[in-house]
C-alpha positions in Angstrom: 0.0 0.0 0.0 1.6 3.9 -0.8 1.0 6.8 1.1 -1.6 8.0 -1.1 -3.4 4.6 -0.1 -2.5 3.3 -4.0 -2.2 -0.4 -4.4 1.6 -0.8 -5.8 2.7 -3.7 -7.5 5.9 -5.3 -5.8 8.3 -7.8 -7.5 6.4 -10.7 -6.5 3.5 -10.0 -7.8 4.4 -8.2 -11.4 4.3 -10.0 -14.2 7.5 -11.8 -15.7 9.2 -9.6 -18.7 10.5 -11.9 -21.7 14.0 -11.9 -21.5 15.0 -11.6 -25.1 18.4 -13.1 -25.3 16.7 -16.5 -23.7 13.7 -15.7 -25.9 16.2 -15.6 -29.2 17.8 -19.3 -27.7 15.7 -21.9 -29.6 18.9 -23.4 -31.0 20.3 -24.0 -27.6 17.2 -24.9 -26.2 16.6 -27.7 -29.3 19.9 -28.8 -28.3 19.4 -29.0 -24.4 17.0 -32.0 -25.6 19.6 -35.1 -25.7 17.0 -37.6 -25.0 15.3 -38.4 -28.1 16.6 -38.2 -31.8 16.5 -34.6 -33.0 13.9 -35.9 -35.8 11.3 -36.4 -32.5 11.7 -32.8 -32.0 9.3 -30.7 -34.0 8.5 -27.1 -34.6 9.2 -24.4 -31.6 6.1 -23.6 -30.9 6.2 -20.8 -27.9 8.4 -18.9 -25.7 7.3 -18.4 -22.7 8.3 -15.8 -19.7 9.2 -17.8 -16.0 10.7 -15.2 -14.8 13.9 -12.7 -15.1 15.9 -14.0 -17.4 14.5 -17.5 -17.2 12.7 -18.6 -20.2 10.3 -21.7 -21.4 10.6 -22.7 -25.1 7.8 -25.5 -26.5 8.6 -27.6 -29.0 6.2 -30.5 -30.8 6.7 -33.3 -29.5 7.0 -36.0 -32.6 7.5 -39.2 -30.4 4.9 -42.3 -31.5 2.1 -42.3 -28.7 2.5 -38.7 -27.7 0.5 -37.1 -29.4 -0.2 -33.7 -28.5 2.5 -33.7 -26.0 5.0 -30.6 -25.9 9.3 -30.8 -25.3 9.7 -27.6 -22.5 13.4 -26.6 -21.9 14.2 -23.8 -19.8 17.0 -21.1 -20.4 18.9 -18.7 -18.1 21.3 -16.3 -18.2 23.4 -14.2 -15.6 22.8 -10.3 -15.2 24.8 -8.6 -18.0 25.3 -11.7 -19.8 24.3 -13.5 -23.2 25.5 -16.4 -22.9 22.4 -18.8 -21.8 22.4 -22.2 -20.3 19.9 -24.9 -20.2 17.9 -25.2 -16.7 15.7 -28.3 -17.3 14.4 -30.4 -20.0 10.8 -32.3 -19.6 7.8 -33.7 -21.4 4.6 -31.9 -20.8 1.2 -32.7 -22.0 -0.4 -30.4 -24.4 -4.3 -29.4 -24.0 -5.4 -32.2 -26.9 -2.7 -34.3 -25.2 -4.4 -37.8 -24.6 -4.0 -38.4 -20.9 -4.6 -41.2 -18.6 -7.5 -41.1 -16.0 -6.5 -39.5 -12.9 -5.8 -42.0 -10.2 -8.7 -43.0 -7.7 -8.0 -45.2 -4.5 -9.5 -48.6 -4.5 -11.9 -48.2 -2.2 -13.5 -45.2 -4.5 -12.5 -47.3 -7.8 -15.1 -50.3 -6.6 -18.5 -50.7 -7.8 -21.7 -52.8 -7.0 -20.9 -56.4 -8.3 -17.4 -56.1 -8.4 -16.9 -58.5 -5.2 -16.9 -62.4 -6.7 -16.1 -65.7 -4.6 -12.7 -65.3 -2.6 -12.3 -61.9 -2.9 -12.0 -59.9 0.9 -13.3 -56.3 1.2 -11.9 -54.6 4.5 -13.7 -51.9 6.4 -11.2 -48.9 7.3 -11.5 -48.4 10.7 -12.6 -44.9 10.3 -15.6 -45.7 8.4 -18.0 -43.0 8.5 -21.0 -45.1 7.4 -20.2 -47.5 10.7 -20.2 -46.7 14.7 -18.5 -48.7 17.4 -21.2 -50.9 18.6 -20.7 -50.1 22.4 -21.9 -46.6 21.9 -25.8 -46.3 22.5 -27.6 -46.6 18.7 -30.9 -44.3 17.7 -32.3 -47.4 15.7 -34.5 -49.5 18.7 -33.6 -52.7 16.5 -29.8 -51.8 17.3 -30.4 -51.8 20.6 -33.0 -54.2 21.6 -31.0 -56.7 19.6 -28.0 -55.8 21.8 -29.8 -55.9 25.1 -31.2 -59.4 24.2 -27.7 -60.8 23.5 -25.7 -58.6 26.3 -23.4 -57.2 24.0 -23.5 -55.7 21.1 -21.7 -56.3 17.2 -18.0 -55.2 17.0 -19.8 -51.5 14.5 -22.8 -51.0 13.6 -24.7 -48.8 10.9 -24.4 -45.1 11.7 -26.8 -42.3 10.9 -25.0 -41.4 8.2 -24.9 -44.9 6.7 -28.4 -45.7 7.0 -29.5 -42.6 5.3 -26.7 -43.2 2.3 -27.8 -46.8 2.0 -31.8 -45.6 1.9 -31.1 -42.8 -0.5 -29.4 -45.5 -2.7 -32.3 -47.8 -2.1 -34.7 -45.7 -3.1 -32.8 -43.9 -6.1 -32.1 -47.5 -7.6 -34.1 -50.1 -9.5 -35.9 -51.0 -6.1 -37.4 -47.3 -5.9 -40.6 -45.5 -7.7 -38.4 -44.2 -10.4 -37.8 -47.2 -11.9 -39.3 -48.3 -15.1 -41.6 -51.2 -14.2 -42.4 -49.2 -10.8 -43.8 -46.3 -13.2 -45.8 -48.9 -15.7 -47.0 -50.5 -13.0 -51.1 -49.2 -11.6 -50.8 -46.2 -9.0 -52.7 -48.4 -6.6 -50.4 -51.6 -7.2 -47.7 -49.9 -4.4 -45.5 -52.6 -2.4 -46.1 -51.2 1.0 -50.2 -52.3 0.3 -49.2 -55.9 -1.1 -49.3 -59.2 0.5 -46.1 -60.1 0.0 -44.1 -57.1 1.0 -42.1 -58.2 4.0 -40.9 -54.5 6.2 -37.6 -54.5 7.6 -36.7 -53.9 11.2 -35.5 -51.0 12.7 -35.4 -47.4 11.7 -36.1 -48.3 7.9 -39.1 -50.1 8.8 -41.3 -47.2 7.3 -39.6 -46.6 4.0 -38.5 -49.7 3.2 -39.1 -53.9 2.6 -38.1 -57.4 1.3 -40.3 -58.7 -1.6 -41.6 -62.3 -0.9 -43.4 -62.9 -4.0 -41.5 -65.7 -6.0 -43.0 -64.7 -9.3 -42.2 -60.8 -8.9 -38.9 -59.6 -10.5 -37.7 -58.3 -7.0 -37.9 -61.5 -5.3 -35.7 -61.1 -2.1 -34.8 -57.7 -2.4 -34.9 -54.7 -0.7 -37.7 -52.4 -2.0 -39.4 -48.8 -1.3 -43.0 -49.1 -0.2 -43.9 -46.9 -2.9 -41.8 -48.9 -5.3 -44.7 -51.1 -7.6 -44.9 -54.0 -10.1 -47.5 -55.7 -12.2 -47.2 -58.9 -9.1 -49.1 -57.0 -6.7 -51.0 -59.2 -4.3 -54.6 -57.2 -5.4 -54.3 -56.9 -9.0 -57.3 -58.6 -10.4 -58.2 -59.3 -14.1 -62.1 -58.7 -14.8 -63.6 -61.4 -16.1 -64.9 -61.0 -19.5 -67.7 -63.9 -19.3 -70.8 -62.2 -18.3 -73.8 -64.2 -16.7 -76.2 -65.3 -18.5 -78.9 -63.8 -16.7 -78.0 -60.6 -17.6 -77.3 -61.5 -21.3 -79.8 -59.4 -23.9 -82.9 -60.9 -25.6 -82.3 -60.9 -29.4 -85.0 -62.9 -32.3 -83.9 -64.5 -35.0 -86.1 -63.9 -37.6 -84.2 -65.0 -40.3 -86.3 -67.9 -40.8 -90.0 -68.4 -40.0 -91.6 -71.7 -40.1 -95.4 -72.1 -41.0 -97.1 -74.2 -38.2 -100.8 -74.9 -38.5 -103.2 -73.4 -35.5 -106.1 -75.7 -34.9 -109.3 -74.0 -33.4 -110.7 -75.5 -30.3 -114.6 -77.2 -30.7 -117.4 -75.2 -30.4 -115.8 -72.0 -31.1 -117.1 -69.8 -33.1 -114.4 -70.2 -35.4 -114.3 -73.6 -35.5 -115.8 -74.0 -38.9 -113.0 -71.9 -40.6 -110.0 -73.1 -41.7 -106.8 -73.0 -39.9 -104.6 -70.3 -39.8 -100.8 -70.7 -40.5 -98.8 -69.1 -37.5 -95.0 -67.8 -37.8 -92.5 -69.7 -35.8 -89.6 -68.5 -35.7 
């Protein structure tokens, strides 16, 4: 800060100059780059400021499999001097530069399934999604499980990994978002079906086990609100109706001439007979 209260820019924080003498360099800069054959060494590309007197020349990098890739050598000088000396040589990636994926731990690198027959899977011991079992739990199951036994499991779930594992639950292909959840009837909802077994414990009211053998989500964990076409009420109308309640229709495609005799002693009984439609 001046005295006038100006901001002024000190050394540290103003901008490098290009040294031209290190900027003019690119010969001893191609040269400072001994590790290749000078054919891998394309076109200088940029010169860039470091600081005073130091400089960064790019060159294209023409090695097979580095494509993209850039050779930076660094130049210096003394004060008062032009004769400039390499600093460093090294391979940098360009921005179109094709890169490897940057590295994850195991732990983060797993994914559902990826556990097969053998394999071991070790909890770290500061798992946030576990809590030493000792400590008293806010899931009743937790702790009416442990009070029955006298002591307790080694961890159990925490809050934090009960709500993760619910939110996965319910976002996954157990949930109402999934597909044969939104096909399925609004009123055909697990947590009104026969077969929907609720969990213990603090998940009792979101979530269940299927236990219909036919239903694609046999033996899994599913939302009550989650739905399929195997609900326990779904009934199919029958289309038979009974026959009480079946319309009258005449067929009168066809009429058949039957004779009407007149009973004796009628007055009409010395006409002759009528012919009657039958049909």
């Amino acid at each position: 800060m001046g005295k006038n209260g100006r901001v002024t820019r000190t050394a540290a924080t103003r901008a490098a100059r290009l040294d031209q003498v290190c900027a003019n360099a690119v010969d001893v800069a191609r040269a400072g780059i001994t590790e290749v054959e000078p054919t891998d060494v394309g076109d200088h590309l940029a010169a860039v400021a470091e600081g005073d007197r130091l400089v960064t020349h790019l060159f294209e990098c023409r090695l097979a499999g580095y494509r993209g890739w850039r050779w930076a050598v660094t130049v210096t000088r003394v004060p008062r001097s032009r004769h400039v000396t390499v600093c460093e040589t090294v391979l940098l990636p360009g921005p179109d530069a094709l890169l490897a994926p940057g590295w994850l731990p195991w732990q983060e690198r797993l994914k559902p399934g990826d556990l097969g027959p053998g394999d071991l899977l070790p909890s770290p011991p500061d798992d946030e999604r576990l809590a030493p079992g000792y400590l008293q739990s806010d899931d009743p199951a937790v702790e009416e499980t442990a009070w029955e036994l006298g002591l307790g499991r080694a961890r159990v779930l925490s809050r934090e990994g009960r709500t993760e594992a619910a939110q996965r639950w319910y976002d996954g292909d157990h949930g109402p978002g999934a597909p044969i959840s939104v096909a399925a009837p609004a009123s055909a909802r697990c947590g009104t079906c026969g077969f929907y077994l609720p969990i213990a414990g603090a998940l009792r009211q979101a979530f269940g086990v299927c236990g219909n053998f036919y239903a694609p989500d046999d033996g899994r964990a599913v939302s009550a609100d989650h739905g399929c076409g195997a609900h326990s009420e779904t009934l199919v109308d029958s289309p038979e109706t009974p026959v009480d309640e079946l319309p009258t229709v005449y067929d009168d495609s066809e009429v058949e001439a039957v004779a009407v005799s007149r009973p004796e002693g009628s007055v009409t009984d010395g006409e002759p007979a009528e012919p009657y439609g039958h049909g």
